[in-house]
C-alpha positions, 0 to 999 in steps of 0.5 A: 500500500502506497501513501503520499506524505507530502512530496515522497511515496511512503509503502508500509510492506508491513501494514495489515487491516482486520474487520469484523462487526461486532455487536453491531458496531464495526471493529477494526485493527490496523497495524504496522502503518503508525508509529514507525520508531516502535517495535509494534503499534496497532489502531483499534477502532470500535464504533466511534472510539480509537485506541492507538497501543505502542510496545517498544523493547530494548535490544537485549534484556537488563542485567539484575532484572528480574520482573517484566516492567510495565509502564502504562500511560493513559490519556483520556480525551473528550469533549463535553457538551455542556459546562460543569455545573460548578463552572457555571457560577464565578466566585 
């Protein structure tokens, strides 16, 4: 698959799509296309909501560790409709 950025041809040999309908909703899985300095990303679509998973590793494992670390970082961003009810009045 072929995709222009600008003025150069970008092909993403590895890029692979997956879909299915899921309790009605569509469900679909792209890998290999975003985040390209990461060992392996994928963007989950399910209805309206996205979720984009990164892993990255190191070459070779750490010496004196003896656990698998895990760092999960979660950032939530959504738009409200209304103001806050606390927000409508200024001190």
């Amino acid at each position: 698959m072929a995709i222009e950025f600008g003025s150069r041809k970008e092909t993403f040999e590895n890029f692979k799509v997956y879909e299915t309908t899921l309790a009605g909703r569509p469900f679909k899985v792209e890998m290999g296309k975003m985040c390209g300095l990461s060992n392996a990303s994928a963007l989950i679509r399910y209805g309206e909501t996205c979720v984009l998973c990164n892993v990255v590793m190191s070459p070779k494992p750490r010496e004196g560790v003896d656990f698998f670390p895990l760092n999960v970082e979660y950032e939530e961003k959504a738009l409200r409709r209304r103001p806050h009810p606390r927000q409508l009045y200024a001190p």
